[in-house]
Every structure is written in structure tokens, then in C-alpha cells.
C-alpha positions as CSV (number, residue, x, y, z in Angstrom):
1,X,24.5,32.1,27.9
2,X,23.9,33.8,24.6
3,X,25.7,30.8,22.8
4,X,23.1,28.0,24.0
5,X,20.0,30.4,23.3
6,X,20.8,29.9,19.5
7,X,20.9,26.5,20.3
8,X,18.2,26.1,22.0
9,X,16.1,27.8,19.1
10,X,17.4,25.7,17.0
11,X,16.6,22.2,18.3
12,X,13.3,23.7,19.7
13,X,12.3,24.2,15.8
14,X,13.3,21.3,15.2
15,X,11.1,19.3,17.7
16,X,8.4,21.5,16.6
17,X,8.6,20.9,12.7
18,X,8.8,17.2,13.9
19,X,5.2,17.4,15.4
20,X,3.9,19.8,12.7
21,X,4.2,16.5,10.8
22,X,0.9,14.8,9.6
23,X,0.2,11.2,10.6
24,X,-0.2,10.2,6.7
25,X,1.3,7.0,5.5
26,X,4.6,6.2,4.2
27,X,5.0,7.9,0.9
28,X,5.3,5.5,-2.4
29,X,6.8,6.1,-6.0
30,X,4.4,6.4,-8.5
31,X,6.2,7.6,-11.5
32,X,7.6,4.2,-12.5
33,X,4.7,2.1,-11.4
34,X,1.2,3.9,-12.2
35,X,-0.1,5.1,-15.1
36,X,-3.4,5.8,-16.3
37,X,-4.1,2.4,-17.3
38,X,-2.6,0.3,-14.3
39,X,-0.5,0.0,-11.6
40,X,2.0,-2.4,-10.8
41,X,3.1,-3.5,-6.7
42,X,5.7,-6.0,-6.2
43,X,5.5,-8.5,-3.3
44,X,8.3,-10.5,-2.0
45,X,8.6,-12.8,0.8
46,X,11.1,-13.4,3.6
47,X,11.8,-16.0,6.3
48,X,8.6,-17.9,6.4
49,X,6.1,-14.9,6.3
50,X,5.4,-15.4,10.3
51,X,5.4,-11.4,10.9
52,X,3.9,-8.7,8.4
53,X,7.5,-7.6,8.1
54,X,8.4,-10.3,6.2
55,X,5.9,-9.5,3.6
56,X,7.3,-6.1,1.4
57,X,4.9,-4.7,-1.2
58,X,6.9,-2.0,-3.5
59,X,6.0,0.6,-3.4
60,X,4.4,0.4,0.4
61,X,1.9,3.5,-0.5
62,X,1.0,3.2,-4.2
63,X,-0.3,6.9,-5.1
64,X,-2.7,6.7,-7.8
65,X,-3.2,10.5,-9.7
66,X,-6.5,11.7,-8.8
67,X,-6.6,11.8,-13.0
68,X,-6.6,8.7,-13.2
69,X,-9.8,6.6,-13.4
70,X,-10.7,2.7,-13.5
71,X,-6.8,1.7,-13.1
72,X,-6.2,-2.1,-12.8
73,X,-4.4,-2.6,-10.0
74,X,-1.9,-5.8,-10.3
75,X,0.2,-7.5,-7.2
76,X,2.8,-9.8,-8.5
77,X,4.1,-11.9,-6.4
78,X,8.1,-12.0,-7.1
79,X,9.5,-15.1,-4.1
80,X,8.6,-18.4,-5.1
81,X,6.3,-20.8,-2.9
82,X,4.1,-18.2,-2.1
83,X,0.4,-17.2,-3.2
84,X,-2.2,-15.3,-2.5
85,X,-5.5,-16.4,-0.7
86,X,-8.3,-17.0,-3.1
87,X,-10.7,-13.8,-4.7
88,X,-12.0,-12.0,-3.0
89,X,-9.6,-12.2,0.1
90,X,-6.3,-11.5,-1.2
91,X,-7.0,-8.0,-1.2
92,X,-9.2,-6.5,1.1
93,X,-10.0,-3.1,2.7
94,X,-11.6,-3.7,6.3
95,X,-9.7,-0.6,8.1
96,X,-11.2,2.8,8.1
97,X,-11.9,4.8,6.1
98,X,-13.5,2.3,4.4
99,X,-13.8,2.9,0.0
100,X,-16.6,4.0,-1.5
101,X,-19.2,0.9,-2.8
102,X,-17.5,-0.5,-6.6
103,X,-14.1,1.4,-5.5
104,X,-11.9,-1.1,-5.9
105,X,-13.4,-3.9,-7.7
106,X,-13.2,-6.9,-10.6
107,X,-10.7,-9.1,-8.2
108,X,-9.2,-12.3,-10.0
109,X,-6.4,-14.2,-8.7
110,X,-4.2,-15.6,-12.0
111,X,-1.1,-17.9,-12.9
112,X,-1.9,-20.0,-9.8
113,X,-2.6,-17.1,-7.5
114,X,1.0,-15.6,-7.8
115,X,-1.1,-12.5,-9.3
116,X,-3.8,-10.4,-8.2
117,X,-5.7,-7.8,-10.1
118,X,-8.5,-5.6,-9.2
119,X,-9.8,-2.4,-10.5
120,X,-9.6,0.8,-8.6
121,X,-12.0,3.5,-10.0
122,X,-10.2,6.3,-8.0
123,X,-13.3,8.1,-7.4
124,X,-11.4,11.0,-5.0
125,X,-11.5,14.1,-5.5
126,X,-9.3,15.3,-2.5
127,X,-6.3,12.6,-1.3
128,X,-7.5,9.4,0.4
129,X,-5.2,6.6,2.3
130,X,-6.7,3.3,2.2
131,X,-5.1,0.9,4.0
132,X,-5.8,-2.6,2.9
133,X,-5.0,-6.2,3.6
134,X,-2.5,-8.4,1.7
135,X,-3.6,-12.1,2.4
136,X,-0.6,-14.8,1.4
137,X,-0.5,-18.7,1.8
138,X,2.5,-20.5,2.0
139,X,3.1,-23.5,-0.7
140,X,1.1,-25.6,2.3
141,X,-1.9,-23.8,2.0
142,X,-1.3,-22.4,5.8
143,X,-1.5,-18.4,5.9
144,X,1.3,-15.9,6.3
145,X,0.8,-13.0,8.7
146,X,-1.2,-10.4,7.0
147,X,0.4,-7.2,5.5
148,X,-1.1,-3.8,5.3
149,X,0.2,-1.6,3.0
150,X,-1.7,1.5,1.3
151,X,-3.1,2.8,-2.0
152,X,-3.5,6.6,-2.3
153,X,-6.2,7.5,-4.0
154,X,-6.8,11.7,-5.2
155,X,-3.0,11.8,-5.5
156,X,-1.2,15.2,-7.0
């Protein structure tokens, strides 16, 4: 009996750190990809782009340093006969909590819609997740499944 109370302890900790857990995003790698003049996402395409999960932005959560202000944002898109919808809905933020009026703003669409660029002022003070939508067409003109990654905004 006193060997499976350890045990017990031990997986009961576990299960509890597990829940202790916030509900926060995936985490992204900003290092290599956001400075304090932009930030740079990679998008690549699988399969036909039927199900968000064939639609990979790198990093997934692009944290953006809470010291850094008026950062141009830029998508590439990396698979070829793919683009993204026409300004302003290749990028949009429709899921709560919404961003401040002017936070992300200046959308253009360039070299045939294979990149997107907006500016995000990063007005945070304290770490915000904003999840927006990444709108692709197909060489067709008929629209992938829509992907919705996140930009941390206030990050350490």
C-alpha cells in the first residue's frame, strides 16, 4: 500500500499541473521572425486547401514584443498556385477580443496577391491573443478553407 501512494501523488500532480494550464494559444518563435521593424509569417499550402489544416502559417502565434510599435506585418505565401483574397479580406480579425480601432492597419496585397502586408501598431500594454483570419484562393479564384492563426501582441 505505501508503494502506490507515491504513485498516486505523483500522477495526481500531474493531472493537476495539466489543468493549472491556461487556455492561451499555441506559442510562436519570435526571435528569428520579429523585429522592431517587421515581422515575417510563412504560409504554405497542402492538398487542395479544403480544411484549415492544410493551410500552415509559421510561426502559428507570431509574438510581437510589447516594445515594439507600428511593425509591418508580411505573410508570404511559399506553395505556388495559391493567393490571397483581395485587401482588405486576406487578413482579418472578426473573433473576440476584437483589436483596438487603427491596430492593425495599411493592408496591401502585392506580387499578385502571393504577399500581404499590414501594419500592426501593437498598442498593448499587457499580452493580448488576437486570433485572425487567413483568406486564400486557389489559382481558380474559388476559396480555400479559412485558417486562423494568432498574433500576440504585449509580448515579453
Amino acid at each position: 500500500m505505501t508503494r502506490r501512494i507515491p504513485s498516486f501523488v505523483a500522477i495526481a500532480s500531474l493531472v493537476l499541473a495539466g489543468c493549472n494550464q491556461s487556455a492561451a494559444p499555441p506559442g510562436g518563435v519570435a526571435g528569428a521572425n520579429c523585429n522592431p521593424n517587421q515581422c515575417q509569417l510563412k504560409v504554405k499550402v497542402a492538398n487542395n486547401c479544403a480544411s484549415p489544416s492544410d493551410v500552415t502559417i509559421e510561426p502559428d502565434t507570431m509574438p510581437v514584443s510589447r516594445q515594439f510599435h507600428q511593425v509591418k506585418m508580411h505573410w508570404d505565401i511559399e506553395t505556388t498556385g495559391f493567393k490571397f483574397a483581395q485587401e482588405p479580406d486576406g487578413i482579418t480579425f472578426t473573433t473576440a477580443p476584437l483589436p483596438p480601432a487603427n491596430e492593425f492597419h495599411d493592408a496591401n496585397a502585392t506580387a499578385s496577391n502571393t504577399k500581404y502586408n499590414l501594419t500592426n501598431a501593437n498598442t498593448a500594454t499587457t499580452q493580448t491573443d488576437y486570433k485572425y483570419n487567413v483568406k486564400l484562393l486557389r489559382a481558380d479564384g474559388t476559396a480555400c478553407a479559412v485558417k486562423d492563426p494568432f498574433i500576440r501582441n504585449g509580448a515579453p
